[in-house]
C-alpha positions, -999 to +999 in steps of 0.1 A: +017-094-270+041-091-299+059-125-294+087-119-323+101-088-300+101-107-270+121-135-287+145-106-304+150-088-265+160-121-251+180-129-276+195-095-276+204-096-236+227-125-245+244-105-280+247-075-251+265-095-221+286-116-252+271-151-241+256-155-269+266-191-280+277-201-317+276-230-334+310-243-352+301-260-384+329-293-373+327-322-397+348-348-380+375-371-404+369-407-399+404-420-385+418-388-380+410-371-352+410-350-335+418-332-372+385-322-386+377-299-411+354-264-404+333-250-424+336-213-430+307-188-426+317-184-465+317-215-474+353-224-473+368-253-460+398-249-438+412-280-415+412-277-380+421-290-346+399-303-321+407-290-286+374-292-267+356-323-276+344-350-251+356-381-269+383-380-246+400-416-261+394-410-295+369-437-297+342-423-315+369-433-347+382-470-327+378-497-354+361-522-334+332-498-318+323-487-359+331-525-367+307-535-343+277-506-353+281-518-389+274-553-378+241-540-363+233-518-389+231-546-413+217-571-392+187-546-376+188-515-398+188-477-387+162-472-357+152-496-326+111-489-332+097-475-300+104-472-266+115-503-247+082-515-238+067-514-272+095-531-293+126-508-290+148-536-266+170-559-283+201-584-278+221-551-284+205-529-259+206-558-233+243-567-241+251-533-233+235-531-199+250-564-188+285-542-201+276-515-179+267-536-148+296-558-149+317-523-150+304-506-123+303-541-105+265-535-098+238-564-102+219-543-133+222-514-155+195-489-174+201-473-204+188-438-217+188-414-243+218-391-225+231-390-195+214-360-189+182-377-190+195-405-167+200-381-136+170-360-148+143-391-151+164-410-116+166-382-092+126-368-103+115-402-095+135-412-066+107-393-042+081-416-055+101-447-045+111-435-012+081-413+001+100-381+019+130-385+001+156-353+011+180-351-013+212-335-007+232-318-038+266-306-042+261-268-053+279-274-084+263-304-094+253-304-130+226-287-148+207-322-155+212-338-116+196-298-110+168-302-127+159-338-115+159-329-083+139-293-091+108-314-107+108-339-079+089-321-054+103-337-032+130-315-002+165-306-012+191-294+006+223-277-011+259-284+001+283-260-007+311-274-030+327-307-015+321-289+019+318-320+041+309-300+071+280-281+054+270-316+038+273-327+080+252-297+093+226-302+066+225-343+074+224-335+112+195-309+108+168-334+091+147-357+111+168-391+112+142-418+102+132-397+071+152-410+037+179-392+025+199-394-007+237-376-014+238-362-046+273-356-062+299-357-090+336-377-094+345-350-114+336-318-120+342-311-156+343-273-155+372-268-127+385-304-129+386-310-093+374-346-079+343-348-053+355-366-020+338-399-027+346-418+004+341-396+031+307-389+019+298-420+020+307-425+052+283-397+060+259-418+039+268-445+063+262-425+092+235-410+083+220-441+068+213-421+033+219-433-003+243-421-021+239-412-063+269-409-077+272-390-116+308-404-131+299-386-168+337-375-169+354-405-154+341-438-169+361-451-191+391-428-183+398-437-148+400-470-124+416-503-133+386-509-163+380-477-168+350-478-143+356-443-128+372-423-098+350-447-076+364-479-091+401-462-088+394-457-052+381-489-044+343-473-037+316-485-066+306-511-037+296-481-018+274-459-040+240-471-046+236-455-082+265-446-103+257-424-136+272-425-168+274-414-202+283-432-236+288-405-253+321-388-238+350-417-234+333-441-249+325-422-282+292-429-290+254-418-274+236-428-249+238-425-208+228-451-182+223-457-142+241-484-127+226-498-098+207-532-081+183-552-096+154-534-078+167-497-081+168-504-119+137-522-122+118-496-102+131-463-121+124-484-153+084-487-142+082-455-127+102-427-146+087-409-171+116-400-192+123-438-196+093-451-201+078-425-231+113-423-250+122-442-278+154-460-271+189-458-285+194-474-313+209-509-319+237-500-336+242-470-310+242-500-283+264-519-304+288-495-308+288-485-270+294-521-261+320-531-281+338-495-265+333-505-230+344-542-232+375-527-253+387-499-227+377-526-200+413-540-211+434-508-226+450-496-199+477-480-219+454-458-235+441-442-203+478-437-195+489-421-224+456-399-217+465-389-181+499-381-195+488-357-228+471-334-200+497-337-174+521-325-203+499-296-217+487-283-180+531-283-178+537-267-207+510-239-201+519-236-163+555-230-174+542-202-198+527-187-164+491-188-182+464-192-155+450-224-154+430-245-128+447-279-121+432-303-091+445-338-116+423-348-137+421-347-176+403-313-178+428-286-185+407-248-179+424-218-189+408-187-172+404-159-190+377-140-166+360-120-192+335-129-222+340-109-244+381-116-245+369-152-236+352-151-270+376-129-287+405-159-280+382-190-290+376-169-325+410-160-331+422-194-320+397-207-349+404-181-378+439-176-375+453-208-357+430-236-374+426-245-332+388-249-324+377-247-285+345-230-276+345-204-251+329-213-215+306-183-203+278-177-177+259-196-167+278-227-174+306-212-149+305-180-125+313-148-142+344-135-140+357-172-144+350-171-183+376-200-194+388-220-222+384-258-220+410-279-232+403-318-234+435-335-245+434-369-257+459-398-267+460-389-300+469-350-299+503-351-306+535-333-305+529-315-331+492-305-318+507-296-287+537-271-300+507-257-319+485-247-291+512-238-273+527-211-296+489-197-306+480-194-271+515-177-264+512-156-287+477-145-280+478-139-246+499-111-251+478-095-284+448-099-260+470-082-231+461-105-204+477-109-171+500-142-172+506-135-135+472-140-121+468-178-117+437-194-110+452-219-087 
């Protein structure tokens, strides 16, 4: 077996089908973002604009979350010094969880490396807990609540996209008294559209099944506190586990289940991916703290949020660009080809001093190849007109049809 060719064909098939990903060299400006500076193939220096990151407030730069992880630093040093059992828990870590509990209004909290490994170590566990667990997954669930319920080995059952029916046959089909668990998303980040939280859980209700709820691209950004689409609707008292992240809105690291006392207690002695990882550290948990209890209160800053992307998805829909727009933050432009998906995000970059990475297969279906656009509070007027006329200007270089909207 000549191992190096293997490794060169694979990475050849993505060169070939122009999915091959690159990574930006992005060195972020304290207190200026979401200008940053890019750091040429070259060598050269040139400043940019952020247009696709996921600290969607701007707090990754807020002067009381880096207050807060200097404090930590100083007091605790650099690293937490094993996993949670051995000595990696602290005042910090459990501060944090009691943040994330009171949010979600849920009796306890569990924090974890990412987000990713939240749903990955909850939903491969689950079937442990509840012997016969079927769990029942939104098609385009993400790639983490996927793999979690993959490894399992427990049943699954896919429903397509917020298809309510489908998720009713599916639930109708099984044997009633075995458990059941509704996997879904408030947001999906890729389209933007919002997963029909209540009348799933009155299919939970119905069919007396849990429901696990991943809020990754909500908390912080939606609901009275910033809790998510579930607190906005009135709903966290209906969802048995809400996931999170700390690492979008909340601008540092770190992801987390909310849930009871029990739920959290029992993935905490039985998962894997909790129990063998080192945990954040304290100044991570500081930091992520002192962002919650903060956007807890700043309402006006979710606002002016909600209005930046109202005002670009405007501007762009007035330009008759096609973009997908279901009223949420996430602002995709579809460009249904890689290679001028790729073409756009480079030129955007080289010419422009605009940085946003090019969304391929598999992340989306092909023939949806987008552009991602994130808009914050603190892209401006000025950021805005600059988008506005790059993009203007290179949809018709690239001689793509304005006419064709995504809907």
């Amino acid at each position: 077996m000549d191992y190096t060719a293997k490794l060169d064909a694979a990475l050849q098939r993505l060169h070939d089908e122009d999915r091959y990903r690159t990574f930006i060299d992005i060195e972020r400006e304290r207190g200026n973002f979401p200008h940053a500076v890019w750091t040429r193939p070259d060598g050269e220096k040139t400043p940019v604009t952020v247009w696709c990151g996921n600290d969607y407030l701007g707090m990754g730069q807020h002067p009381k979350v880096l207050g807060a992880m200097h404090e930590a630093v100083d007091a605790t040093g650099a690293g937490s010094g094993g996993t949670r059992n051995i000595s990696g828990t602290t005042v910090y870590h459990k501060r944090l969880e009691a943040e994330i509990a009171d949010l979600h209004g849920k009796e306890g909290a569990l924090v974890f490396s990412s987000a990713y490994i939240a749903n990955d170590a909850t939903l491969s566990t689950l079937p442990q807990l509840f012997p016969g667990l079927i769990i029942y997954s939104d098609a385009l669930n993400h790639a983490s609540m996927i793999e979690g319920i993959r490894r399992n080995g427990g049943a699954k059952r896919i429903f397509r996209h917020n298809d309510l029916a489908h998720l009713r046959e599916l639930l109708a089909a099984d044997d009633p008294a075995a458990p059941k668990l509704i996997a879904f998303e408030s947001v999906y980040s890729m389209d933007g559209d919002f997963g029909p939280i209540k009348e799933i859980c009155d299919l939970a209700d119905e069919f007396n099944a849990l429901t696990y709820l991943d809020e990754v691209h909500a908390v912080g950004m939606y609901g009275p506190r910033g809790g998510g689409v579930a607190e906005r609707d009135g709903l966290m008292h209906r969802i048995d586990i809400i996931n999170g992240t700390l690492g979008k809105a909340f601008g540092v690291f770190g992801g987390y289940i909310a849930a009871s006392v029990k739920m959290c207690d029992a993935v905490r002695s039985y998962a894997p991916g909790f129990i063998f990882t080192t945990s954040i550290p304290p100044a991570v948990a500081a930091g992520a703290a002192a962002s919650i209890a903060h956007l807890k209160t700043d309402t006006a800053l979710r606002e002016a949020h909600q209005t930046q992307a109202k005002i670009l998805k405007t501007r762009l829909k007035g330009m008759g660009l096609p973009i997908i727009d279901h009223g949420s933050h996430i602002v995709p432009l579809i460009v249904g080809d890689p290679k001028h998906t790729k073409m756009m995000s480079d030129m955007l970059l080289e010419a422009y001093g605009i940085y946003v990475q090019p969304i391929n297969f598999p992340t989306v279906p092909r023939g949806t190849e987008r552009l991602r656009f994130t808009p914050s509070p603190v892209h401006g007027a000025k950021e805005m007109d600059g988008l506005i006329a790059a993009l203007d200007a290179l949809w018709s270089h690239c001689a793509l049809n304005r006419a064709e909207l995504a809907g």
